[in-house]
N, C-alpha and C positions, 0 to 999 in steps of 0.2 A: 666624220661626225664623232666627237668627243663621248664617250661611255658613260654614264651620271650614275652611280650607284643610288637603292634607298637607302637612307639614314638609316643604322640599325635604330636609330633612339625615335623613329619620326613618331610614334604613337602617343609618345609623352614625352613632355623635359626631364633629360636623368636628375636626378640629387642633387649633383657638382654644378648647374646650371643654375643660373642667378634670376631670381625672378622680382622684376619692378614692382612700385605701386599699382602702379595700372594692370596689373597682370601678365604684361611680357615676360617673355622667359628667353634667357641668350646662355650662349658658351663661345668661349671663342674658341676654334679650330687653327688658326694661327695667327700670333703676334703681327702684328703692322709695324712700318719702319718709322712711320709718323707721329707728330707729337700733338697736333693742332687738330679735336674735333669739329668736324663741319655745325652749322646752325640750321635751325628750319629755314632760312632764307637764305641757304647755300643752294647752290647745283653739284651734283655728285654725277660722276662716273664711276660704272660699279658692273661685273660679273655677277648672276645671281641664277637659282634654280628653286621651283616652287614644289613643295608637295602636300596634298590633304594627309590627314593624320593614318587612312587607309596606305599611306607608300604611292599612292596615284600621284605622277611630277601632270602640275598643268599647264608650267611655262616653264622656260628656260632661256635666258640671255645665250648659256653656256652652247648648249646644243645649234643654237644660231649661227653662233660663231660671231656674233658682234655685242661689245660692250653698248651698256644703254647711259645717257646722259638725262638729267629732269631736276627739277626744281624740288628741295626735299620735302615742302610744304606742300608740293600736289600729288603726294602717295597716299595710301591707306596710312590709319594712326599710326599702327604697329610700326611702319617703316618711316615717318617721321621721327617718331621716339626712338628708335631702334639704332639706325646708323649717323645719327649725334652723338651713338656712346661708342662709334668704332675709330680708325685713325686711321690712312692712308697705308695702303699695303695691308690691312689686318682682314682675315676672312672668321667670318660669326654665321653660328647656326640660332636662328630664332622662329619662337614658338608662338606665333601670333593667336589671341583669341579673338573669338568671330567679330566681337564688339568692337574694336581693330583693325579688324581688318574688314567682311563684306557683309558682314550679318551669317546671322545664322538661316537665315531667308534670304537671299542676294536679290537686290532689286534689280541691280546691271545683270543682261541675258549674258550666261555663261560663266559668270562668276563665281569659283569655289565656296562653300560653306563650311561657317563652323572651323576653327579652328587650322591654320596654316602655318607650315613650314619652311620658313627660306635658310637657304644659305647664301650669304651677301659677303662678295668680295671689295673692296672700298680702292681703286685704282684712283681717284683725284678729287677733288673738290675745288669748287672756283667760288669764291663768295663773292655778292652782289657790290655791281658798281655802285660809289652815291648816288643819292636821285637827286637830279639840276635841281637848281634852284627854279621859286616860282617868278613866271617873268616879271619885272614891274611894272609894264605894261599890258597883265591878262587880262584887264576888265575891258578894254576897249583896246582897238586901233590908234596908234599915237597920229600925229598931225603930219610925220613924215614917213608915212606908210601909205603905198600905190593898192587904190580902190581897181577893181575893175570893172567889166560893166555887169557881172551875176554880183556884184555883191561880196567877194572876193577880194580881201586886202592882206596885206604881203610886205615885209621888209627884210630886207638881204642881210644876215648879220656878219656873215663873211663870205668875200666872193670865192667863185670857181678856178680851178685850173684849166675846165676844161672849156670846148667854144661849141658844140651838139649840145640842143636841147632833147631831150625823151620827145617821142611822139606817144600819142594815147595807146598806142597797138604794141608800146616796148614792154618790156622787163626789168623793173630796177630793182637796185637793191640802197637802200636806206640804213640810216638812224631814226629816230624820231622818240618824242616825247611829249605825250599832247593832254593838255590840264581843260577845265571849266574854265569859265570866267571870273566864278569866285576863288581862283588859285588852287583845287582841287584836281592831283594827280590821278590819271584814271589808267595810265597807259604811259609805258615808254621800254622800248627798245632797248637803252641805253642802262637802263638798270638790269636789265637780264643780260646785259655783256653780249648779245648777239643779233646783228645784223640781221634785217629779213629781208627778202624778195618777195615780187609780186606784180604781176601784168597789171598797168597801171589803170587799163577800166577796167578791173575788176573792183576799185574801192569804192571809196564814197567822188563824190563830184568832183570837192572841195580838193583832195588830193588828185583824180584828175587833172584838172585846171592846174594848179597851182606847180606839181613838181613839172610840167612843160616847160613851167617858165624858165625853171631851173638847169645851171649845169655843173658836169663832176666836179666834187671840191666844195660847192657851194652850199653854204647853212643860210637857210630862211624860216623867218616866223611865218607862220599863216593864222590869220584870225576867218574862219569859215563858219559863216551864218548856219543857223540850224535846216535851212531850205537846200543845202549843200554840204549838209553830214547827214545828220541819224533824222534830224525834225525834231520839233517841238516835246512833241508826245511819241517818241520813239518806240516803233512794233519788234525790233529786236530786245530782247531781255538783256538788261544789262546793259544798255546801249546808253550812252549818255546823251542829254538832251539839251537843248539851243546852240547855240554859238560856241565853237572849241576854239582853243589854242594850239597849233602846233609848232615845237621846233621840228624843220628836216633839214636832215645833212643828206645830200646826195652824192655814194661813193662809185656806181657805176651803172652805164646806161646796158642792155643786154640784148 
């Protein structure tokens, strides 16, 4: 396990230490080879170690011993604002204020207060694929789309290589990218650049049913009724409700 020194400076940002609008405070510790800052709707890979302004470290990537990957729009401020101003290969020490980072009251159990210290190493950043286009057939099922008998209609947009369908009891692993009716993206796969997996009854129905039909290689729409995703008045928060569209590509069965 790697050794983590405290920051001599952790108590406060030195002088030399540049401080944003916002109140962030950085220095960089060494130059990066990189010339391209990432955006909030990047994904960064990054080395990093955390400490309260007492010297107390409350996380560390480093001590792990594995770098972290995340979307840089689902951190604390500080670290959104933060490493949009670094460059691939550059390590920065920042001085995040509690309003930034968890509060000065953290409402998440175990979350440091008040004022935090990272040092962030910036090893890659991957920026987000386009997001597809909306189909021009999401408001309804076209005339040459197979109903089935839940309710469940379906059209192949490019066939398979492979000849196994999934059973309910498998493991696949997808693309997908799945809108409302009124054209409104809620979810896709394909724009975070990473493939998921997932035991196929564990989803909604609608995905049940439908990737069976399916085999490797092969993208199909699905238009699944709201009695076969979330429902009408959907009990998950956040849960979109009636009739979804999905594109899935299905790249293997598990």
């Amino acid at each position: 396990m790697q050794a983590i020194e405290v920051p001599a400076d952790v108590a406060a940002a030195p002088s030399d230490a540049i401080t944003t609008p916002s109140g962030l405070a950085y220095k960089v510790l060494s130059a990066g080879s990189g010339q391209d800052h990432p955006s909030a709707d990047s994904t960064v890979e990054v080395h990093y170690s955390g400490w309260t302004t007492d010297g107390k470290m409350f996380d560390s990537s480093v001590k792990r011993g594995e770098k972290i990957s995340f979307p840089l729009k689902g951190v604390i401020a500080g670290w959104t604002e933060g490493v949009q101003l670094m460059v691939v290969g550059e390590k920065t020490r920042f001085w995040i204020p509690g309003n930034l980072a968890y509060g000065e009251t953290p409402q998440r159990p175990g979350a440091p207060a008040g004022t935090l210290v990272f040092d962030i190493e910036l090893f890659a950043v991957k920026e987000p694929a386009a997001a597809p286009e909306v189909p021009v057939d999401v408001a309804k099922a076209p005339g040459d789309a197979t109903t089935t008998d839940s309710g469940l209609a379906y059209k192949v947009l490019r066939p398979g290589t492979g000849a196994v369908h999934p059973a309910a009891s498998n493991k696949v692993e997808v693309h997908y990218s799945g809108w409302t009716t009124d054209g409104k993206m809620f979810d896709s796969s394909v724009v975070r650049g990473d493939t998921i997996s997932f035991p196929l009854n564990g989803v909604i129905k609608g995905w049940t049913e439908g990737v069976q039909l399916m085999v490797v290689g092969e993208k199909t729409r699905f238009w699944i009724p709201g009695d076969l995703a979330y429902g009408e008045t959907p009990r998950r928060p956040g849960a979109p409700a009636g009739t979804l569209v999905f594109d899935i590509e299905l790249f293997e069965i598990q």
